[in-house]
PDB file of N, CA, C and O in Angstrom:
ATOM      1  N   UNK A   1      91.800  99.883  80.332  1.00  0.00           N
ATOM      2  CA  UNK A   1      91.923  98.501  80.759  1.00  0.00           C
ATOM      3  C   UNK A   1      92.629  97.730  79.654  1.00  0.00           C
ATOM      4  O   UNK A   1      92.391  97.882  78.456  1.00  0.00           O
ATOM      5  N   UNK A   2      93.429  96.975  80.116  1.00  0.00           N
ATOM      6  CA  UNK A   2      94.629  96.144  79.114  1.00  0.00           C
ATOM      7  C   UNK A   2      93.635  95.060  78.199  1.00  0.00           C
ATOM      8  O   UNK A   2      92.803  94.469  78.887  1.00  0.00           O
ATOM      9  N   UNK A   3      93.633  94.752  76.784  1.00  0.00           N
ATOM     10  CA  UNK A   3      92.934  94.058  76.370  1.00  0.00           C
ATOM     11  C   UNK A   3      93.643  92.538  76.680  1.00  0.00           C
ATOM     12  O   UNK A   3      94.634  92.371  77.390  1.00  0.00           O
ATOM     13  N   UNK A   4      93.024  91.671  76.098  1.00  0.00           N
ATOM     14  CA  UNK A   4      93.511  90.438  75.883  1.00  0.00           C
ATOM     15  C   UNK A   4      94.931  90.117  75.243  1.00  0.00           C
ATOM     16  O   UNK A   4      95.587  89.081  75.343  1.00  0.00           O
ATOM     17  N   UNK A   5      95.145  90.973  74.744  1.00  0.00           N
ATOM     18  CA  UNK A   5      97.046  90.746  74.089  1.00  0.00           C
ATOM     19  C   UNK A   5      98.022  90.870  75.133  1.00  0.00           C
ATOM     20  O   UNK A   5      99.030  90.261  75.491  1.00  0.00           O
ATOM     21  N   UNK A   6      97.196  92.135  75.586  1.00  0.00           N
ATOM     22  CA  UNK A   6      98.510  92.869  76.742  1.00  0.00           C
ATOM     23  C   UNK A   6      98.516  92.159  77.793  1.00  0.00           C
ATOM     24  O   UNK A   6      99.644  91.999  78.259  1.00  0.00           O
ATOM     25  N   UNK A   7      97.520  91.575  78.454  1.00  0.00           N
ATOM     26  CA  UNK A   7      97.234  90.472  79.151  1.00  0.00           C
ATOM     27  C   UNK A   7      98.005  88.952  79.194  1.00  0.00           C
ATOM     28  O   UNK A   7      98.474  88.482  80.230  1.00  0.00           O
ATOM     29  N   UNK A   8      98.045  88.259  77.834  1.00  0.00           N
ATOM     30  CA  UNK A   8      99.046  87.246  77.525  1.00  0.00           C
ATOM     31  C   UNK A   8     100.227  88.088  77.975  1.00  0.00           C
ATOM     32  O   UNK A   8     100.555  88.029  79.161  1.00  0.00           O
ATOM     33  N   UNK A   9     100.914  88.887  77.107  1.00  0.00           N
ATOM     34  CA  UNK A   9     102.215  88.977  77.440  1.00  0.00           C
ATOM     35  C   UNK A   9     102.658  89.346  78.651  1.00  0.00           C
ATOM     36  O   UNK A   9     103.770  88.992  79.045  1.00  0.00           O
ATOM     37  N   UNK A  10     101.715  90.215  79.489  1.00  0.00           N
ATOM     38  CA  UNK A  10     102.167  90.398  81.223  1.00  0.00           C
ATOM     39  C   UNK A  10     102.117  88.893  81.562  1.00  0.00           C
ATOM     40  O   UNK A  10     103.100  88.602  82.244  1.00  0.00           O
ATOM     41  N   UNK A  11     101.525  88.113  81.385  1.00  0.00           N
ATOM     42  CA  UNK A  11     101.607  86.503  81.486  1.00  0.00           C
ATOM     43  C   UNK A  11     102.665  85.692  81.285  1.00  0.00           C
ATOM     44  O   UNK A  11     103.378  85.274  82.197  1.00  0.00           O
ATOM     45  N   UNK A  12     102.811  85.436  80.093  1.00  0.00           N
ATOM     46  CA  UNK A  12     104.361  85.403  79.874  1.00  0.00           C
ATOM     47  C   UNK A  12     105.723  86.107  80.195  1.00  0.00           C
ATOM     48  O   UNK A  12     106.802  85.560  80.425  1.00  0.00           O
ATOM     49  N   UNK A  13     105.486  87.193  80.164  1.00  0.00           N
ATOM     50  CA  UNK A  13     106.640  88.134  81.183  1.00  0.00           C
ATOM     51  C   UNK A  13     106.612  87.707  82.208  1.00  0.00           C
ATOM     52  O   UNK A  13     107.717  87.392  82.651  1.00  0.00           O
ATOM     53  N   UNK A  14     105.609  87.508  82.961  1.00  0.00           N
ATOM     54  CA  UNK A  14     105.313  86.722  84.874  1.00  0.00           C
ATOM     55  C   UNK A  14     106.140  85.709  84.712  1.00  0.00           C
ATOM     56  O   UNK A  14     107.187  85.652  85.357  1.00  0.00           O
ATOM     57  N   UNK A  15     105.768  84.727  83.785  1.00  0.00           N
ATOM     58  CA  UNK A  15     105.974  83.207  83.946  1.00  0.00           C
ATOM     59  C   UNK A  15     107.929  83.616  83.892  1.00  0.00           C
ATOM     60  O   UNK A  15     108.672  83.355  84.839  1.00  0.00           O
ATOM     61  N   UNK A  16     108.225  84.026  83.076  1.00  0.00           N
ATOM     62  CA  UNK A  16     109.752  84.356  82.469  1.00  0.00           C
ATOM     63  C   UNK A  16     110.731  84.970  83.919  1.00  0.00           C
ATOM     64  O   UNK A  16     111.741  84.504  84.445  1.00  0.00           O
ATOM     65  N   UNK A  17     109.906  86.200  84.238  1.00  0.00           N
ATOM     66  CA  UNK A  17     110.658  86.676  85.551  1.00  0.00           C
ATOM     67  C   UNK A  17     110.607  85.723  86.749  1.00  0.00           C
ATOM     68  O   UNK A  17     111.696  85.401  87.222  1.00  0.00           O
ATOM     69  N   UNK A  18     109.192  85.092  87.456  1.00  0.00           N
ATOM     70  CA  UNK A  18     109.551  84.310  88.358  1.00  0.00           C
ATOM     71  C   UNK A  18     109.227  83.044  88.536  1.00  0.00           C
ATOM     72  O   UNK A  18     109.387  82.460  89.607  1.00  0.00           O
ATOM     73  N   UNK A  19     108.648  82.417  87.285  1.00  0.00           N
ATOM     74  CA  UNK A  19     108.955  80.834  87.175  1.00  0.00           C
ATOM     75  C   UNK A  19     107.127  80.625  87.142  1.00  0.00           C
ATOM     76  O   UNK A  19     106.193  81.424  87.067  1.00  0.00           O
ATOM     77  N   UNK A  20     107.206  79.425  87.223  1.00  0.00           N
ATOM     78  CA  UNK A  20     105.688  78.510  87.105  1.00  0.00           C
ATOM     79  C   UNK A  20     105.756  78.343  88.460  1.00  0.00           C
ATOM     80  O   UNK A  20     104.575  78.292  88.801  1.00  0.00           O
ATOM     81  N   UNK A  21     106.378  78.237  89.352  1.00  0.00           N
ATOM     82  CA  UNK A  21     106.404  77.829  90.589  1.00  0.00           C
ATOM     83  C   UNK A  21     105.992  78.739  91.620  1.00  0.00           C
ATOM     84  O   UNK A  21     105.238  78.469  92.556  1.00  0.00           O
ATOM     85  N   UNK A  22     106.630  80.007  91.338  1.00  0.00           N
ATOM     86  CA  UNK A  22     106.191  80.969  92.295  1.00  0.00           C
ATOM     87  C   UNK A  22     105.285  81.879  91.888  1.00  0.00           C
ATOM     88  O   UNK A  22     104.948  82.725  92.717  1.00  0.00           O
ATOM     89  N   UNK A  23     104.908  81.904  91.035  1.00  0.00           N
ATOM     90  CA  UNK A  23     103.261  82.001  90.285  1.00  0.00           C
ATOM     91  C   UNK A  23     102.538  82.075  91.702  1.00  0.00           C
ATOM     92  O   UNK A  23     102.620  82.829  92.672  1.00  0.00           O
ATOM     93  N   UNK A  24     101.918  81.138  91.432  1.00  0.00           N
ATOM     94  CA  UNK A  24     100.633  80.899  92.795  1.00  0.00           C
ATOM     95  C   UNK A  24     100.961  81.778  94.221  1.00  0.00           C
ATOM     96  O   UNK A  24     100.216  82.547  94.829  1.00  0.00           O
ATOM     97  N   UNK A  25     102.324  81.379  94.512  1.00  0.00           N
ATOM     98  CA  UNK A  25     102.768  82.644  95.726  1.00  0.00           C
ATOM     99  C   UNK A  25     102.611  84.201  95.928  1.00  0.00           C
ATOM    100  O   UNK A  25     102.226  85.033  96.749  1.00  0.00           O
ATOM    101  N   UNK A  26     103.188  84.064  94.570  1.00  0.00           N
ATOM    102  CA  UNK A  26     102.760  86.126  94.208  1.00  0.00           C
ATOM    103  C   UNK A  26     101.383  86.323  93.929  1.00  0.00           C
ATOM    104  O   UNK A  26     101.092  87.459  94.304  1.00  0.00           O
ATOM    105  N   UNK A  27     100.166  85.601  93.326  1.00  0.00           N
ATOM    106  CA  UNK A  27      99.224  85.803  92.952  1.00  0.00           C
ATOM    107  C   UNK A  27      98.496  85.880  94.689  1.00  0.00           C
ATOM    108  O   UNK A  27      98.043  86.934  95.134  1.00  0.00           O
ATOM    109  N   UNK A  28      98.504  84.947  95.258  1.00  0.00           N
ATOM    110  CA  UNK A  28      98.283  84.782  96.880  1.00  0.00           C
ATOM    111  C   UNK A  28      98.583  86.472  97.291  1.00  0.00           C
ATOM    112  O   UNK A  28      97.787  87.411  97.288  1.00  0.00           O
ATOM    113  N   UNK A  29     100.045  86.445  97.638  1.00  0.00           N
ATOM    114  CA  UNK A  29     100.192  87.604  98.004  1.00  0.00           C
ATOM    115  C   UNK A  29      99.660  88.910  97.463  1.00  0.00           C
ATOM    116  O   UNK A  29      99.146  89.645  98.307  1.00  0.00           O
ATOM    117  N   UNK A  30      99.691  89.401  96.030  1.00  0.00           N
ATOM    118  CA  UNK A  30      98.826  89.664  95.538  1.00  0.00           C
ATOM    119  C   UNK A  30      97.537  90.204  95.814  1.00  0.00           C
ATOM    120  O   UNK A  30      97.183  91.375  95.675  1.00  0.00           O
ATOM    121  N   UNK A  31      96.543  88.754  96.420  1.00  0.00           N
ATOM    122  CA  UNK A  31      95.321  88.956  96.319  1.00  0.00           C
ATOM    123  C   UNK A  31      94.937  89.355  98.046  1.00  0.00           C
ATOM    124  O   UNK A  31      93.867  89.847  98.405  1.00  0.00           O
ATOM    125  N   UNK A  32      96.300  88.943  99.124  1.00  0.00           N
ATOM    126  CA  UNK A  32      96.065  89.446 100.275  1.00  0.00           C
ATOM    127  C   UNK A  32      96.201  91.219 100.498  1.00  0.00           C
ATOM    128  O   UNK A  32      95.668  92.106 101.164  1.00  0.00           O
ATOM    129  N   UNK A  33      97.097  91.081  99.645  1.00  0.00           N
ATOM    130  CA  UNK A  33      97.397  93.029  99.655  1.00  0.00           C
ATOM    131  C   UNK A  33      96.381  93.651  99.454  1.00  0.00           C
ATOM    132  O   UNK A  33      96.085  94.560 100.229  1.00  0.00           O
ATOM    133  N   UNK A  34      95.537  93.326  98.323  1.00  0.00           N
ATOM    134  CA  UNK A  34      94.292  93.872  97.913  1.00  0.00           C
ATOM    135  C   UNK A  34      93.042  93.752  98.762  1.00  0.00           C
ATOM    136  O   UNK A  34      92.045  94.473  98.794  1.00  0.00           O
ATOM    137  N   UNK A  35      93.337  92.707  99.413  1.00  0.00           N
ATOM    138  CA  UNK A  35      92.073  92.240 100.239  1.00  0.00           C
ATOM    139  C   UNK A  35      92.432  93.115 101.891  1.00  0.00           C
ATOM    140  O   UNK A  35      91.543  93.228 102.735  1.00  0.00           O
ATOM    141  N   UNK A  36      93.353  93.468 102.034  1.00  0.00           N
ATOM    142  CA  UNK A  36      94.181  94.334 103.223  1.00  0.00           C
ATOM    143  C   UNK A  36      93.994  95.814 103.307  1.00  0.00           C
ATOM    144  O   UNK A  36      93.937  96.601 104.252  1.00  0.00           O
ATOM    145  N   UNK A  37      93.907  95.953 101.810  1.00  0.00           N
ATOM    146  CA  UNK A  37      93.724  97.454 101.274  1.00  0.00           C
ATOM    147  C   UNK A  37      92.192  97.739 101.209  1.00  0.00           C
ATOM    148  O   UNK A  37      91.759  98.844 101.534  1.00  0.00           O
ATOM    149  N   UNK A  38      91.309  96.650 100.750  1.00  0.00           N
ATOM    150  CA  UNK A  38      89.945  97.122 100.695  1.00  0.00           C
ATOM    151  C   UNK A  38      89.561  97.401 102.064  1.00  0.00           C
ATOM    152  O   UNK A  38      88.885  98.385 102.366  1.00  0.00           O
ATOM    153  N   UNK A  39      90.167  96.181 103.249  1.00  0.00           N
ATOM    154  CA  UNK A  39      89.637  96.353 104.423  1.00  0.00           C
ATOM    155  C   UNK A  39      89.620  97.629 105.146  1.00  0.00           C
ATOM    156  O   UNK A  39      88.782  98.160 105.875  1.00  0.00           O
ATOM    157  N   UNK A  40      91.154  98.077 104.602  1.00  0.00           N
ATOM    158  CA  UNK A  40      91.374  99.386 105.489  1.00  0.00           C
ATOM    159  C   UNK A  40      89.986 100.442 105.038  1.00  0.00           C
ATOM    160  O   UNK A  40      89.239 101.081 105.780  1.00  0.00           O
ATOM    161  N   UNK A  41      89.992 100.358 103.933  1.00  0.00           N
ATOM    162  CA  UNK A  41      88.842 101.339 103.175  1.00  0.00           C
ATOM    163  C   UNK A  41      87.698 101.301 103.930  1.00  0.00           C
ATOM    164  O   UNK A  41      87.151 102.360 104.239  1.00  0.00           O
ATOM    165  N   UNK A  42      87.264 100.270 104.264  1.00  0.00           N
ATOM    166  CA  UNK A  42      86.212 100.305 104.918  1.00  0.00           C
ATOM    167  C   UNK A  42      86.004 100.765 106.374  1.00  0.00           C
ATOM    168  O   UNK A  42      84.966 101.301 106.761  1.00  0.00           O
ATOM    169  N   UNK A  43      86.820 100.571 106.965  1.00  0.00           N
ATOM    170  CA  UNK A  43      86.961 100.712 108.839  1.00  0.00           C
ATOM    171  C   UNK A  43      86.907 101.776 108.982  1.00  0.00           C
ATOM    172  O   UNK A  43      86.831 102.037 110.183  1.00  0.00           O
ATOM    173  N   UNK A  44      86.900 103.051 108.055  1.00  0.00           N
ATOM    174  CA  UNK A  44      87.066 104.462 108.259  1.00  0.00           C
ATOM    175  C   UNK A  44      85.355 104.858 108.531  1.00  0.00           C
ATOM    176  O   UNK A  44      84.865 105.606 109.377  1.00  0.00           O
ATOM    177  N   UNK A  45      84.528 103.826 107.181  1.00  0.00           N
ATOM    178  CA  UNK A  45      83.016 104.192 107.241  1.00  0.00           C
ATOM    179  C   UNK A  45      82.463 103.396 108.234  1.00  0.00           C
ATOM    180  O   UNK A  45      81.414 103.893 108.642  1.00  0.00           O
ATOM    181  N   UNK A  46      82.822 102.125 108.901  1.00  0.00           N
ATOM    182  CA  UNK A  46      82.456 101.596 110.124  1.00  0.00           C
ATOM    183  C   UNK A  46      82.706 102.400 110.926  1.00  0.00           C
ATOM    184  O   UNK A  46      81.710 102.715 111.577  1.00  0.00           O
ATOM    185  N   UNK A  47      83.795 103.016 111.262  1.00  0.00           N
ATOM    186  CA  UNK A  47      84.398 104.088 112.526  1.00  0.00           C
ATOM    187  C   UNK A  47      82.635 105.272 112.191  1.00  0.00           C
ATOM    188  O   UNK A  47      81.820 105.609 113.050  1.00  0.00           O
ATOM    189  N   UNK A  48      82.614 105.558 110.876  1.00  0.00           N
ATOM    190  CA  UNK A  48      81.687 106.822 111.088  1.00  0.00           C
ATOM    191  C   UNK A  48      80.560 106.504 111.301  1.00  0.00           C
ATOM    192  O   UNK A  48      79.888 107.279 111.980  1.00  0.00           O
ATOM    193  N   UNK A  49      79.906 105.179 110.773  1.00  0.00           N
ATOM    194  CA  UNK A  49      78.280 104.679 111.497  1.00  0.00           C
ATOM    195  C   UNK A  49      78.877 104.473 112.987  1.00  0.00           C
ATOM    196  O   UNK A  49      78.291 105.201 113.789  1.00  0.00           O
ATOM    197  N   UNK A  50      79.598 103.902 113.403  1.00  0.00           N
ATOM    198  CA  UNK A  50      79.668 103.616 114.922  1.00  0.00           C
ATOM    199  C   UNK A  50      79.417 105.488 115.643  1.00  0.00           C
ATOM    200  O   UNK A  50      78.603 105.995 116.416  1.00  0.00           O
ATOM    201  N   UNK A  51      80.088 105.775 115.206  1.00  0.00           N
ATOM    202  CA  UNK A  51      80.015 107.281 116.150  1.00  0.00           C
ATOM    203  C   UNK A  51      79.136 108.195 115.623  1.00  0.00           C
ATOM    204  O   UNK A  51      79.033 109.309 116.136  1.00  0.00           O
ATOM    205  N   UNK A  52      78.528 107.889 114.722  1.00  0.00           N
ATOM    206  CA  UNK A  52      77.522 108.501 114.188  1.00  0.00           C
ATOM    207  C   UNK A  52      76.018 107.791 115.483  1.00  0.00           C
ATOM    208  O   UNK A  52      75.303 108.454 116.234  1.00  0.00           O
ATOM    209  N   UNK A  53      76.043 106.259 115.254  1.00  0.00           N
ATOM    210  CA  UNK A  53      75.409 105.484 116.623  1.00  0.00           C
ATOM    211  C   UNK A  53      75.112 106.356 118.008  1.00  0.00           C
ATOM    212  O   UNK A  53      74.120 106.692 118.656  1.00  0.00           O
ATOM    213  N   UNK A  54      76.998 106.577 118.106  1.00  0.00           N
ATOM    214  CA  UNK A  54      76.924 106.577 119.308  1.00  0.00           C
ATOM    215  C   UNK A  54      76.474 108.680 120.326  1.00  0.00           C
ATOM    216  O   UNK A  54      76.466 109.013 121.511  1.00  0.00           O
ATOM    217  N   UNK A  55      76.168 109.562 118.858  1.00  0.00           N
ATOM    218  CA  UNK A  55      75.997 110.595 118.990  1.00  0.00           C
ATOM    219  C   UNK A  55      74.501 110.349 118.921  1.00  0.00           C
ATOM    220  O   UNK A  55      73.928 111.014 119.785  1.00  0.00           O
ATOM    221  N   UNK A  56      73.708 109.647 118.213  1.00  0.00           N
ATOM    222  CA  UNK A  56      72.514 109.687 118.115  1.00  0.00           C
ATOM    223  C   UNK A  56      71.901 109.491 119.800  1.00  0.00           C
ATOM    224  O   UNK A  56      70.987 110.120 120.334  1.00  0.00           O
ATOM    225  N   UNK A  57      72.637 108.552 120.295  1.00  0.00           N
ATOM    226  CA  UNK A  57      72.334 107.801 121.630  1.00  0.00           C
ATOM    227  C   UNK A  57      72.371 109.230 122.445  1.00  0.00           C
ATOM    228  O   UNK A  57      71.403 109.796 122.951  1.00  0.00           O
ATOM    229  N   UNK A  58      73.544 109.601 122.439  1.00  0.00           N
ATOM    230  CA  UNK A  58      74.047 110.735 123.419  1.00  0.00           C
ATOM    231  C   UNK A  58      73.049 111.786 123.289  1.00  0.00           C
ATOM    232  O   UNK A  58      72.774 112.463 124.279  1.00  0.00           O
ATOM    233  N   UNK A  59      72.489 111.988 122.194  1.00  0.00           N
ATOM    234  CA  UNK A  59      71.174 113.442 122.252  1.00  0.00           C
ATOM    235  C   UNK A  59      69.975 112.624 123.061  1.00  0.00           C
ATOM    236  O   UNK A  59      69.582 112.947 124.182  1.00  0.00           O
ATOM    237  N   UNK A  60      69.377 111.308 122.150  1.00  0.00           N
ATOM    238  CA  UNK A  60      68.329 110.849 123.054  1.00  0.00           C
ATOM    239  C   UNK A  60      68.671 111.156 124.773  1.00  0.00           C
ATOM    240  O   UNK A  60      67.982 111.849 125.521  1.00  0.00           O
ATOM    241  N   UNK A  61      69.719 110.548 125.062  1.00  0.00           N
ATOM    242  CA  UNK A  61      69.858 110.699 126.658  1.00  0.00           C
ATOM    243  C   UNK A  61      69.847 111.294 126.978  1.00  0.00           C
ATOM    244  O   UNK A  61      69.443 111.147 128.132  1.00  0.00           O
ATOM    245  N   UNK A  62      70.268 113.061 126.549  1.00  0.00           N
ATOM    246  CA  UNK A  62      70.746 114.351 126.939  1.00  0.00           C
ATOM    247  C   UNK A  62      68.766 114.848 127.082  1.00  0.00           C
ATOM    248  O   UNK A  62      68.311 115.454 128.053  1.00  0.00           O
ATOM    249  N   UNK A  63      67.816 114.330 125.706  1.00  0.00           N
ATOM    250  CA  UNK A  63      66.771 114.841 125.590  1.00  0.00           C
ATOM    251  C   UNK A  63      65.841 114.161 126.427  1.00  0.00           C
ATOM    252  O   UNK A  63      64.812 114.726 126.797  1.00  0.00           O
ATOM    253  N   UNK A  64      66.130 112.950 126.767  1.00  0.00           N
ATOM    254  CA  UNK A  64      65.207 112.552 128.196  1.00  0.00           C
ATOM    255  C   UNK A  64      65.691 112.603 129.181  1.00  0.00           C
ATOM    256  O   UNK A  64      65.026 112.135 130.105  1.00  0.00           O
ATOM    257  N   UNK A  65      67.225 113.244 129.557  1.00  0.00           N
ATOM    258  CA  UNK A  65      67.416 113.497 130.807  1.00  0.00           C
ATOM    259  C   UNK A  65      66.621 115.481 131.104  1.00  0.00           C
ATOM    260  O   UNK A  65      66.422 116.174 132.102  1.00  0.00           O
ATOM    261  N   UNK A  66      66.464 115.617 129.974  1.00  0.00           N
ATOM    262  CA  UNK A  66      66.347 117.318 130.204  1.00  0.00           C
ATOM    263  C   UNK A  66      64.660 117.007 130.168  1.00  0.00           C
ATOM    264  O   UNK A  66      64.123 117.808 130.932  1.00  0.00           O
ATOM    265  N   UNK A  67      63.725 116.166 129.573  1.00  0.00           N
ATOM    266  CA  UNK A  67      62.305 115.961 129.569  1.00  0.00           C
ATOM    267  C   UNK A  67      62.131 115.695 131.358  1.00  0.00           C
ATOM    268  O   UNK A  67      61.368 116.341 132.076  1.00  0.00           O
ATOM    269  N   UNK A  68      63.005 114.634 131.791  1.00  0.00           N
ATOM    270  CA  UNK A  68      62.652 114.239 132.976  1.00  0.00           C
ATOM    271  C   UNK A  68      62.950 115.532 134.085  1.00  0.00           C
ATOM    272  O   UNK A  68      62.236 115.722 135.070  1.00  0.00           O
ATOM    273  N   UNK A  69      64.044 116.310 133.759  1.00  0.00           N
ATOM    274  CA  UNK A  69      64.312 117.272 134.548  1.00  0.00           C
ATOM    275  C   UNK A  69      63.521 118.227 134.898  1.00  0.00           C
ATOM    276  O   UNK A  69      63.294 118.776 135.976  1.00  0.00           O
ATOM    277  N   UNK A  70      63.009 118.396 133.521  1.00  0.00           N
ATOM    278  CA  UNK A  70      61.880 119.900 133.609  1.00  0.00           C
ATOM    279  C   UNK A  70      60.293 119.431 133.634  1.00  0.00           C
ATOM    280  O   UNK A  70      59.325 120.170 133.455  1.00  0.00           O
ATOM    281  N   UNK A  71      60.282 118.387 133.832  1.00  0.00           N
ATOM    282  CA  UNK A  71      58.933 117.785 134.142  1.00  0.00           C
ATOM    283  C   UNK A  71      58.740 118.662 135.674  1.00  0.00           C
ATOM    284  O   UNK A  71      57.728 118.500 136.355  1.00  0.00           O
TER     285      UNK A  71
END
């Protein structure tokens, strides 16, 4: 992890390449990419509790349709 030096100067390099102005724009964009990227991360483990849900359901039904059958 970059300490506090290396930190200023990516700072100043920022400010130098695209101004004080478009600062806030790239940091925005930036923080949507990241926030785009975590989301995706997650929808894979929502996808697996959901169908993980929806297999649990499918045995119960399978096991009280076969209780009621052989009654």
């Amino acid at each position: 992890m970059p300490g506090p030096t290396e930190l200023v100067i990516l700072l100043v390099l920022a400010v130098f390449l695209f101004g004080p102005k478009r600062l806030p724009e790239i940091g925005s964009a930036v923080g949507k990419g990241i926030r785009g990227f975590k989301d995706a991360q997650r929808e894979p483990e929502e996808d697996q509790d959901e169908k993980r849900k929806q297999d649990e359901a499918d045995r119960d039904k399978a096991a009280r349709e076969k209780t009621v059958s052989g009654s």
